[in-house]
C-alpha positions as CSV (number, residue, x, y, z in Angstrom):
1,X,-38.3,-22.5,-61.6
2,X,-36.8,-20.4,-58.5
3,X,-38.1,-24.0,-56.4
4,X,-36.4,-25.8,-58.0
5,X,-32.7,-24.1,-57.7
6,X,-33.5,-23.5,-54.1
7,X,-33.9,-27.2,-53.8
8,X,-30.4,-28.6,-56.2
9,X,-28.6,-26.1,-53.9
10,X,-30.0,-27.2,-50.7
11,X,-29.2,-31.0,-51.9
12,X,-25.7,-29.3,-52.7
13,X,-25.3,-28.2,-49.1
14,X,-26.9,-31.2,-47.4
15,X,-24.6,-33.1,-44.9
16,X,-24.9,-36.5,-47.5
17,X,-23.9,-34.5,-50.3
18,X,-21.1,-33.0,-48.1
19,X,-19.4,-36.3,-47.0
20,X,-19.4,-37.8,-50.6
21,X,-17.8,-34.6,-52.6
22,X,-16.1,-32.6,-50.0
23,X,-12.4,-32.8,-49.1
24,X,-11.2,-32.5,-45.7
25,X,-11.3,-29.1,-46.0
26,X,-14.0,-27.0,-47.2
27,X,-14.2,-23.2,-48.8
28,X,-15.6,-20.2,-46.2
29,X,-18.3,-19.4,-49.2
30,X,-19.3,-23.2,-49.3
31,X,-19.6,-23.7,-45.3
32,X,-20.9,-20.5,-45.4
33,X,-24.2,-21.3,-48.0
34,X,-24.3,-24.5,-46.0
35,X,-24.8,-22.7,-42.4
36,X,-27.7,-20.6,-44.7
37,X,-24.8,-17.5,-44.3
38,X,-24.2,-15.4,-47.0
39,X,-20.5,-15.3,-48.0
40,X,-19.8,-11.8,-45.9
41,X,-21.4,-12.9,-43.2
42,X,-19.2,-16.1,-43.2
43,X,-16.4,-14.0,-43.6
44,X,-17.4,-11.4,-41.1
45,X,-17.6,-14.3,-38.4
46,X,-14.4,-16.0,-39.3
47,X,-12.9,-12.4,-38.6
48,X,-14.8,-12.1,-35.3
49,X,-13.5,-15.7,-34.1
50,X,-17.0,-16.8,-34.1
51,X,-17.4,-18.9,-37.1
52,X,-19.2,-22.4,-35.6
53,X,-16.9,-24.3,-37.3
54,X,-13.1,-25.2,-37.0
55,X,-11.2,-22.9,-38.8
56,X,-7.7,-23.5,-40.5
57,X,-5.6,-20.3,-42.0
58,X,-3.1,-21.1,-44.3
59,X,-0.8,-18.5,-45.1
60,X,-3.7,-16.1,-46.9
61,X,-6.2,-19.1,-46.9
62,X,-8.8,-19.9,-45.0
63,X,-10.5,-23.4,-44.9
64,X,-13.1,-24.9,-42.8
65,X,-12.9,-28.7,-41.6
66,X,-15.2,-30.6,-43.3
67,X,-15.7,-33.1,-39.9
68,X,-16.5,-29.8,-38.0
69,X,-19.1,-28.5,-40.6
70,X,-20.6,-31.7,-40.8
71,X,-20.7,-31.6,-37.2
72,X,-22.6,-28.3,-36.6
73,X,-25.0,-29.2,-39.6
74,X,-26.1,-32.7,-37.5
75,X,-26.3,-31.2,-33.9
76,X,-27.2,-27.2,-34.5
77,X,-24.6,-26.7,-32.2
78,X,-21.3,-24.7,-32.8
79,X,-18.5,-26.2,-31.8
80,X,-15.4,-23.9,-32.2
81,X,-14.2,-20.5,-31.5
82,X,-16.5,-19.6,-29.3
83,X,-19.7,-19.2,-31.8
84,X,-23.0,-18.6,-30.1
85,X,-25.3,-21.1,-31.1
86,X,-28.2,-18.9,-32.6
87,X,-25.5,-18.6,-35.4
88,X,-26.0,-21.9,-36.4
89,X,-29.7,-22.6,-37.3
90,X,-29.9,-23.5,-41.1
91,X,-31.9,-21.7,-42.9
């Protein structure tokens, strides 16, 4: 049973499933799951300005570009706010 909800959530996070559901904007706890980051350690790097994705805070919220996620999940590579790019290996 534990394969198969490791495997709906990975389909959940995968960069197809992304681009068909996802807004231009994304939550820091989805980019987060989809990076393989728990949710504090998402946060923890947003904080840090090292989150590998584009950021956007609006008044007390913070979003991530969808384009950017997608992005880092294709090429492994961060590509904003100066992220080091062992940060970015999926899990």
């Amino acid at each position: 049973m534990h394969g198969q909800t490791n495997e709906v959530q990975g389909t959940r996070y995968s960069p197809t499933h992304i681009r068909a559901t996802w807004d231009g904007t994304g939550s820091v706890e989805d980019a987060s799951r989809a990076l393989g980051f728990s949710r504090a350690k998402g946060y923890d790097l947003v904080r840090r300005g090292e989150f590998p994705c584009r950021v956007l805070r609006i008044g007390r919220t913070t979003r991530v570009v969808t384009a950017s996620l997608l992005r880092v999940l294709e090429t492994g590579e961060p590509e904003y706010n100066g992220a080091l790019a062992g940060h970015c290996t999926p899990s």
